[in-house]
C-alpha positions as CSV (number, residue, x, y, z in Angstrom):
1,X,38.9,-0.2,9.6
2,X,35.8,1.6,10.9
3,X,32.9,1.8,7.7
4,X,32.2,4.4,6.5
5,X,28.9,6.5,8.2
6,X,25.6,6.1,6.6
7,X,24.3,9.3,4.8
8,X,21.5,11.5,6.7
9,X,18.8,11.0,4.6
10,X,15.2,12.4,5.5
11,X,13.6,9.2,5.5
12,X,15.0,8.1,9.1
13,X,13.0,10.8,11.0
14,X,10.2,8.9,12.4
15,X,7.4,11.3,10.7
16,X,7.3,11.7,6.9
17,X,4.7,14.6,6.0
18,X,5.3,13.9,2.3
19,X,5.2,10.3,3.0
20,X,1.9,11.0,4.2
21,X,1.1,13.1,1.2
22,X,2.2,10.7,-1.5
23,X,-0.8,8.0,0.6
24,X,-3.2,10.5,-0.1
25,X,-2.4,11.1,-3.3
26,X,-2.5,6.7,-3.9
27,X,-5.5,6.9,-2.6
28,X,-7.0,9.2,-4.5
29,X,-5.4,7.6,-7.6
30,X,-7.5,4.2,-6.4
31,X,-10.3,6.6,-6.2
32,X,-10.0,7.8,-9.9
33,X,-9.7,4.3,-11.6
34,X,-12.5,3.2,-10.2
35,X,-14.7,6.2,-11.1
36,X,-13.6,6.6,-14.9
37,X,-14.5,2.6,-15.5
38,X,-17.5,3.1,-13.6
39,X,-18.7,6.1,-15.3
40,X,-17.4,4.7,-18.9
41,X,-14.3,5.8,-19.5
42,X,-12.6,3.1,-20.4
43,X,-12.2,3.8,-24.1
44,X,-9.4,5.7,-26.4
45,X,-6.1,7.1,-24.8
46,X,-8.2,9.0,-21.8
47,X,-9.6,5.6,-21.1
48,X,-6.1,3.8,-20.9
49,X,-4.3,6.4,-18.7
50,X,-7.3,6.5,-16.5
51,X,-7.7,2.8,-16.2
52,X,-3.8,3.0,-15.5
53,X,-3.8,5.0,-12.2
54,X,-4.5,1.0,-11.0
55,X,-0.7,1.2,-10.1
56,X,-1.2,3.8,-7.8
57,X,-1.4,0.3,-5.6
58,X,2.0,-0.1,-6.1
59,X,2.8,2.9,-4.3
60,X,0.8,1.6,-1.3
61,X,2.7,-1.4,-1.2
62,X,6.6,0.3,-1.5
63,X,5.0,2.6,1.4
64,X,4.6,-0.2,3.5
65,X,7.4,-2.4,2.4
66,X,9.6,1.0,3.2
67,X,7.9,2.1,6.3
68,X,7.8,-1.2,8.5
69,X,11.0,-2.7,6.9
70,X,13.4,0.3,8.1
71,X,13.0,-0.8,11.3
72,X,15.2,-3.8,10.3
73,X,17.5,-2.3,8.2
74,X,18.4,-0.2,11.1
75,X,18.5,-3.0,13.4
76,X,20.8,-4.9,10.6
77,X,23.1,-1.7,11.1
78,X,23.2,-1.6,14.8
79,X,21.4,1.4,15.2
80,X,18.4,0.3,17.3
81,X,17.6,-3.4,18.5
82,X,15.4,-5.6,16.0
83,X,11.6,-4.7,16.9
84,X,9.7,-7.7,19.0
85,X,7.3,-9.5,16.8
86,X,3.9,-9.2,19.5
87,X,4.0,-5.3,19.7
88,X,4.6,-5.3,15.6
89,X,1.5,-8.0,15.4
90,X,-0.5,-5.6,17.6
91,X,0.1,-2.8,16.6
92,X,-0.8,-4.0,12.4
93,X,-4.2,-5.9,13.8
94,X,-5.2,-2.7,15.5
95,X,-4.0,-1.1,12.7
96,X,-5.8,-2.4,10.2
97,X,-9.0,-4.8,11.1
98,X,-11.7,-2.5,13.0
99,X,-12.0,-0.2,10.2
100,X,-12.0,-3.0,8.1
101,X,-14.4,-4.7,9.8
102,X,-16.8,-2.5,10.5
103,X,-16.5,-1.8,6.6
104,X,-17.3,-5.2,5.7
105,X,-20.0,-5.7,7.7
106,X,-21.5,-2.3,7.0
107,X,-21.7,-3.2,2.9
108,X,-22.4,-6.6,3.2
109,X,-25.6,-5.5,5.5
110,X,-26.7,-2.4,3.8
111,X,-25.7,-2.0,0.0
112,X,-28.2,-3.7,-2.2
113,X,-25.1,-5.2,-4.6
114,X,-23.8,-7.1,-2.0
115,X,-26.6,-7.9,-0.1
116,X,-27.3,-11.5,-1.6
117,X,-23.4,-12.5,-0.1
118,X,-23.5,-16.2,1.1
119,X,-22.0,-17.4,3.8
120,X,-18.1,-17.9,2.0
121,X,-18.2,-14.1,0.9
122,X,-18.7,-13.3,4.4
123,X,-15.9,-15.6,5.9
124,X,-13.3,-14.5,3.4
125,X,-14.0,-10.9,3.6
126,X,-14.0,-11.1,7.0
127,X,-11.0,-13.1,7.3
128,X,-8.8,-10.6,4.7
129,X,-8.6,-13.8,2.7
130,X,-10.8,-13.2,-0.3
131,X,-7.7,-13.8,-3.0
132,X,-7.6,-17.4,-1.7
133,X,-11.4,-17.7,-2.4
134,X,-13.1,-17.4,-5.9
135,X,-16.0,-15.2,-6.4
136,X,-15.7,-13.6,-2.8
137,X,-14.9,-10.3,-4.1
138,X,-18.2,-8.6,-4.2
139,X,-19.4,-5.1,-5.1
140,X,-18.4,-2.7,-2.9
141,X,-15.5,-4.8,-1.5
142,X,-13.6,-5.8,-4.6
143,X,-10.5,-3.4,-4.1
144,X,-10.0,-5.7,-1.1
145,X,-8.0,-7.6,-2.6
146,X,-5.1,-5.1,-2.5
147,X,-5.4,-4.8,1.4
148,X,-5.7,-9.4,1.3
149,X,-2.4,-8.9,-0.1
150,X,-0.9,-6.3,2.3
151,X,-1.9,-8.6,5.2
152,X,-0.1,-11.1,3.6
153,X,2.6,-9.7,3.6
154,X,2.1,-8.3,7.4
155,X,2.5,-11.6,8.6
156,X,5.5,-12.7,6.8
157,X,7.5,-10.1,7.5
158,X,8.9,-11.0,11.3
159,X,9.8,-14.4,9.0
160,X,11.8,-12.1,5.9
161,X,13.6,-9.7,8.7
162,X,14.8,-13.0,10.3
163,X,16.2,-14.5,6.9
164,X,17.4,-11.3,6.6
165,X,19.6,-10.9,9.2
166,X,21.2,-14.1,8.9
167,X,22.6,-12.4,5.6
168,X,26.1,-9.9,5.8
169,X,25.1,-6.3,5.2
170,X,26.7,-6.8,1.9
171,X,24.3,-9.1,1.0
172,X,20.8,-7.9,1.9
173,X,20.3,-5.3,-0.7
174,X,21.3,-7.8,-3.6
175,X,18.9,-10.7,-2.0
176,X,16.4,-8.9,-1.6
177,X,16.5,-7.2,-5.4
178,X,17.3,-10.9,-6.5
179,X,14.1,-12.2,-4.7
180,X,11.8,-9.1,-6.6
181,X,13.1,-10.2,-10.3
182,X,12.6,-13.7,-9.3
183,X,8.8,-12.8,-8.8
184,X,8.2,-11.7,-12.2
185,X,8.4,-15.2,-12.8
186,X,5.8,-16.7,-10.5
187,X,3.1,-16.3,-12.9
188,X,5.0,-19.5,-15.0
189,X,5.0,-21.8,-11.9
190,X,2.2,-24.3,-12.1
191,X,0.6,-23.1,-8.9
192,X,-2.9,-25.2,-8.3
193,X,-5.5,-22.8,-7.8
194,X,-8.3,-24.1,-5.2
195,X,-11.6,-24.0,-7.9
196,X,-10.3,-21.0,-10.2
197,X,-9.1,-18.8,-7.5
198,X,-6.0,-16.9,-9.4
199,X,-2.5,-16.9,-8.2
200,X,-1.8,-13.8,-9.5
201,X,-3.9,-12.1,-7.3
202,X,-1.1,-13.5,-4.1
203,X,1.8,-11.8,-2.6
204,X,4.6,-13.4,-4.5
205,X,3.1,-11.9,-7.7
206,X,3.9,-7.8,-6.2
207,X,6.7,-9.1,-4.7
208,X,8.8,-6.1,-6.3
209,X,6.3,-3.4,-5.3
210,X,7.1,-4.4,-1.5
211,X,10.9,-5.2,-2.5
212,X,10.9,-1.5,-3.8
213,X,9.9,-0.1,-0.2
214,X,12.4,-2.5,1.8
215,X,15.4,-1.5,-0.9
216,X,14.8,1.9,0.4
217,X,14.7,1.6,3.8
218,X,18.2,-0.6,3.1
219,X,19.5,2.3,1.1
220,X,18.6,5.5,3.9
221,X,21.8,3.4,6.1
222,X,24.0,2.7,3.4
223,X,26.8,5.4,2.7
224,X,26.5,8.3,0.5
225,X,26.2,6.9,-3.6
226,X,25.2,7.5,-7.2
227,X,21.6,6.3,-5.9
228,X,21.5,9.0,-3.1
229,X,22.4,11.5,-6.2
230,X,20.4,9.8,-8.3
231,X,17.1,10.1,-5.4
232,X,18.1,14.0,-5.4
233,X,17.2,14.6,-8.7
234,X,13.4,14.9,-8.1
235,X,12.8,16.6,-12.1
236,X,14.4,13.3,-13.4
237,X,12.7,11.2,-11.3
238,X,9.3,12.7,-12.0
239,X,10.2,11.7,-15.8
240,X,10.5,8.4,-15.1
241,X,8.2,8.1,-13.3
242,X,5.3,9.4,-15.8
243,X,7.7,7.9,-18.9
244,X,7.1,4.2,-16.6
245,X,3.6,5.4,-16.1
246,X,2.5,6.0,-20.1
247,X,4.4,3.0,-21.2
248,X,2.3,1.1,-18.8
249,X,-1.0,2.1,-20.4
250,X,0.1,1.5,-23.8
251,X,-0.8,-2.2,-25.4
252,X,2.3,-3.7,-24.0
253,X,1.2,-3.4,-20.9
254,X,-2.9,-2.9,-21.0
255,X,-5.4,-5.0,-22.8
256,X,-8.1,-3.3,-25.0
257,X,-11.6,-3.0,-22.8
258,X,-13.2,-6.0,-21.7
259,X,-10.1,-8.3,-22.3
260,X,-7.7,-10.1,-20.2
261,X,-4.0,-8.9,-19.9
262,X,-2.0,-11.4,-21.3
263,X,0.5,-13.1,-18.9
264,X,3.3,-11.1,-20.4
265,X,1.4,-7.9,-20.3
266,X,1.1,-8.3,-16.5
267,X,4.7,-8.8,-15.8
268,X,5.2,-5.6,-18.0
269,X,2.3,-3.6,-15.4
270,X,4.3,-5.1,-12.4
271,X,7.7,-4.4,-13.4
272,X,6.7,-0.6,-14.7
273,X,4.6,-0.2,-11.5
274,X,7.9,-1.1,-9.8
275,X,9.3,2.0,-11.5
276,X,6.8,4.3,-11.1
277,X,6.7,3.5,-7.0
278,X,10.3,3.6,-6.8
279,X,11.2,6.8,-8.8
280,X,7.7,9.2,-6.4
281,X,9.2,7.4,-2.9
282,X,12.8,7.7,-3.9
283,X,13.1,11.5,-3.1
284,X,11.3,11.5,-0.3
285,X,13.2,9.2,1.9
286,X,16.3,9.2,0.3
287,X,16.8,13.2,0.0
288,X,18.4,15.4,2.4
289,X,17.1,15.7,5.9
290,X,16.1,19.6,5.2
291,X,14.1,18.6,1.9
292,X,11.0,20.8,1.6
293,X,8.1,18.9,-0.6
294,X,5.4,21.6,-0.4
295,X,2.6,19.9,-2.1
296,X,2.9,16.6,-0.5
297,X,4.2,17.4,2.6
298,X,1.2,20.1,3.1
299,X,-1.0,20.4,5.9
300,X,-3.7,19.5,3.8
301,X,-2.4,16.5,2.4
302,X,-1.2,15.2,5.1
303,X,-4.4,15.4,6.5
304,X,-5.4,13.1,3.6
305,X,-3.3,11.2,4.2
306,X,-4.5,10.3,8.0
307,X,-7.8,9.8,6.1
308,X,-6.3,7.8,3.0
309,X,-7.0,4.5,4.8
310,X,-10.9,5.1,5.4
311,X,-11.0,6.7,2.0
312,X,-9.5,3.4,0.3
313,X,-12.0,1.2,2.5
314,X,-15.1,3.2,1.8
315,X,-14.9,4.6,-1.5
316,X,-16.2,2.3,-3.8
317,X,-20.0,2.2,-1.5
318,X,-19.7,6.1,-1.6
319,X,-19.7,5.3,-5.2
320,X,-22.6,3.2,-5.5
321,X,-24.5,5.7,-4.1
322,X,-23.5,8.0,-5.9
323,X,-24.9,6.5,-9.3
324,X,-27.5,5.5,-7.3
325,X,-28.7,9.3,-6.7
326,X,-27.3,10.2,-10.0
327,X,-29.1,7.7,-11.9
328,X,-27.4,7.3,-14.6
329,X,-23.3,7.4,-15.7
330,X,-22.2,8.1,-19.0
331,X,-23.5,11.7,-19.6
332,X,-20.7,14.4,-20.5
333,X,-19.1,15.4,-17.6
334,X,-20.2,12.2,-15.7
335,X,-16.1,11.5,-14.6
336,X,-15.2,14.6,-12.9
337,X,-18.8,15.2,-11.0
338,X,-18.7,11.6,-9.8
339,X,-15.3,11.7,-8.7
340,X,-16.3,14.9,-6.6
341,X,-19.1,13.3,-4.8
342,X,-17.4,10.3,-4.5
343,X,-14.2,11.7,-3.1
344,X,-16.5,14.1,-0.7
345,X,-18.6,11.2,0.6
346,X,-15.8,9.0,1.3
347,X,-13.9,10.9,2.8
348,X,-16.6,12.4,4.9
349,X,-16.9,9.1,6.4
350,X,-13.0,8.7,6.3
351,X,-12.4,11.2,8.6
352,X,-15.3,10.2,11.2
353,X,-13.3,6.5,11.2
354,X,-10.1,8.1,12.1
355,X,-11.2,10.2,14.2
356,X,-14.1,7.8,16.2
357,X,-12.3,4.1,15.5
358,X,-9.1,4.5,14.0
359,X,-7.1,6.7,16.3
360,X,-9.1,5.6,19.7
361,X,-7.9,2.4,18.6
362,X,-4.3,3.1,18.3
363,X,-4.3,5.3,21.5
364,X,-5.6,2.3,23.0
365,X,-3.2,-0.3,22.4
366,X,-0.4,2.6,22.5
367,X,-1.6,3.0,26.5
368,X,-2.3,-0.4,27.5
369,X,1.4,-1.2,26.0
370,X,2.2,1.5,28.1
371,X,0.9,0.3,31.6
372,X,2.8,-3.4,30.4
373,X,5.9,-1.6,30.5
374,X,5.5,-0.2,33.4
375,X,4.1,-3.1,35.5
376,X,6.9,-5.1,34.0
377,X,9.3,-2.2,35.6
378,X,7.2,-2.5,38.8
379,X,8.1,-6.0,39.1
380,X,11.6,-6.2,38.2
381,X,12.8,-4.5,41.6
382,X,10.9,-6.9,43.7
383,X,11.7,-9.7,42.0
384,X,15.8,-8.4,42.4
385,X,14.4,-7.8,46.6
């Protein structure tokens, strides 16, 4: 019996503008959080749904957990062969580290915070493994840690899509939900921490913001269901998603200022992150290939959204000088004229990274992959002669 055919979904073109758009939007959300504690709002319900748009990180993990695990799923459905492991390693270096790099060194050299680093901040910032490290994260460079755990879970990946595929079909989606509620749990494990460094700052502990992503990309090639109609229903979803998001500023979820969340309190943030990343990426992959989203799949925010990545890497020195030239934070109206210049700076310098390191880069590998293929062409007739 032949099964059934997957349901078109939008999220198998190869180009998502509102893909794009809902990055910028993370981004920005990063942005935000940062600004309103720096600035003082941390205080009262403003300060709690400010400090909240911290789970706008959970979006940029289902992104990538969604965009580079479809690949597999597709493969795992015999719709394109399983992507080679060198060109995927390549592509995520090139990807990621000169930007980075050239961030790192740039802050550590020049901003008077981090100026003092020793010789360990520099190794683990320049070695994306500042997580691992205690008291590496250092102004200017502590949302880092986000992008630490991202590369984690770059390099594993190759390893889960093999594991993967060694499962049926029928079994991938319940694994890999299985292995996401299983994570809630790692904060209970006695994991020995190397001189305070805290576990639940590692990938197993947002294992279900990346399981959200790769459930998904599993979903776009599974046959029409309830959670195809249930992605469709972008009002509902938007509920739930801000219902998930206010519940997750409330005390079950967020400590009063200047305390420590409470192990339960941050399985309650995961989980509810979970939900809010699920229910905004839902729609947009998941709904029908001639889905319109006009905000998010804009020009202008999917111009953002090229920039999103420069924006997250550089946005917390454009904030440091922007208090600097400010000169002081807390008077009325501090939040929304800091987040302006901020947001302005960094992404003025967002957009000359794309367009001077970012791109060239990726052009770069895209042609010298290019002239491998074709020398490997080249030979393959004279090897046959």
């Amino acid at each position: 019996m032949t099964p059934p055919a997957p349901e078109p979904v939008s999220g198998t073109r190869g180009f998502l503008p509102a893909v794009e758009g809902l990055r910028a939007a993370a981004a920005l959300g990063v942005v935000l959080t940062h600004v309103a504690l720096q600035t003082g709002y941390t205080d009262g319900v403003a300060g709690r749904l400010l400090a909240r748009f911290d789970l706008s990180v959970a979006v940029f993990f289902a992104l990538s957990g969604f965009l580079l695990w479809r690949r597999h799923a597709a493969a795992a459905h015999g719709l394109r062969p399983e992507p080679d492991v060198a060109p995927y390693y390549r592509s995520r270096l090139v990807r990621i580290m000169p930007a980075y790099l050239l961030t790192v060194v740039v802050v550590l050299s020049l901003l008077p915070d981090a100026r003092s680093a020793d010789r360990a901040v520099w190794i683990a910032n320049l070695t994306l493994t500042q997580v691992f490290v205690p008291k590496t994260l250092i102004a200017g460079l502590t949302q880092m840690w986000s992008l630490s755990v991202e590369m984690a879970f770059y390099l594993i990946l190759p390893l889960l899509a093999l594991l993967a595929a060694k499962l049926s079909l029928r079994l991938r989606v319940p694994v890999i939900a299985g292995v996401a509620l299983l994570s809630f749990g790692w904060g209970y494990l006695p994991i020995p921490a190397y001189h305070g460094a805290n576990p639940l700052t590692w990938l197993p502990a947002y294992a279900s913001w990346f399981a959200v992503g790769m459930l998904l990309a599993e979903w776009m090639f599974r046959p029409y269901s309830w959670l195809h109609q249930l992605a469709r229903q972008r009002t509902l979803l938007l509920v739930v998603a801000v219902a998930a998001f206010l519940v997750a500023a409330s005390p079950l979820a967020l400590p009063v200022a200047h305390h420590h969340a409470t192990l339960g309190q941050f399985i309650a943030r995961t989980a509810l992150g979970a939900v809010v990343a699920g229910a905004l990426l839902a729609p947009l992959v998941l709904g029908a290939p001639d889905d319109q989203h006009r905000v998010l799949g804009s020009a202008p925010m999917v111009t953002l959204g090229r920039w999103s990545y420069g924006l997250f890497l550089w946005h917390l020195a454009a904030l440091d000088m922007v208090l600097a030239m400010i000169g002081q934070t807390t008077f009325p109206g501090a939040l929304p004229v800091v987040m302006v210049l901020t947001t302005t700076f960094g992404l003025a310098v967002a957009a000359v990274s794309y367009a001077l390191l970012e791109e060239p880069c990726r052009l770069a590998l895209r042609r010298w992959e290019a002239r491998g293929r074709a020398a490997a062409v080249a030979e393959t007739p004279a090897q046959a002669a």
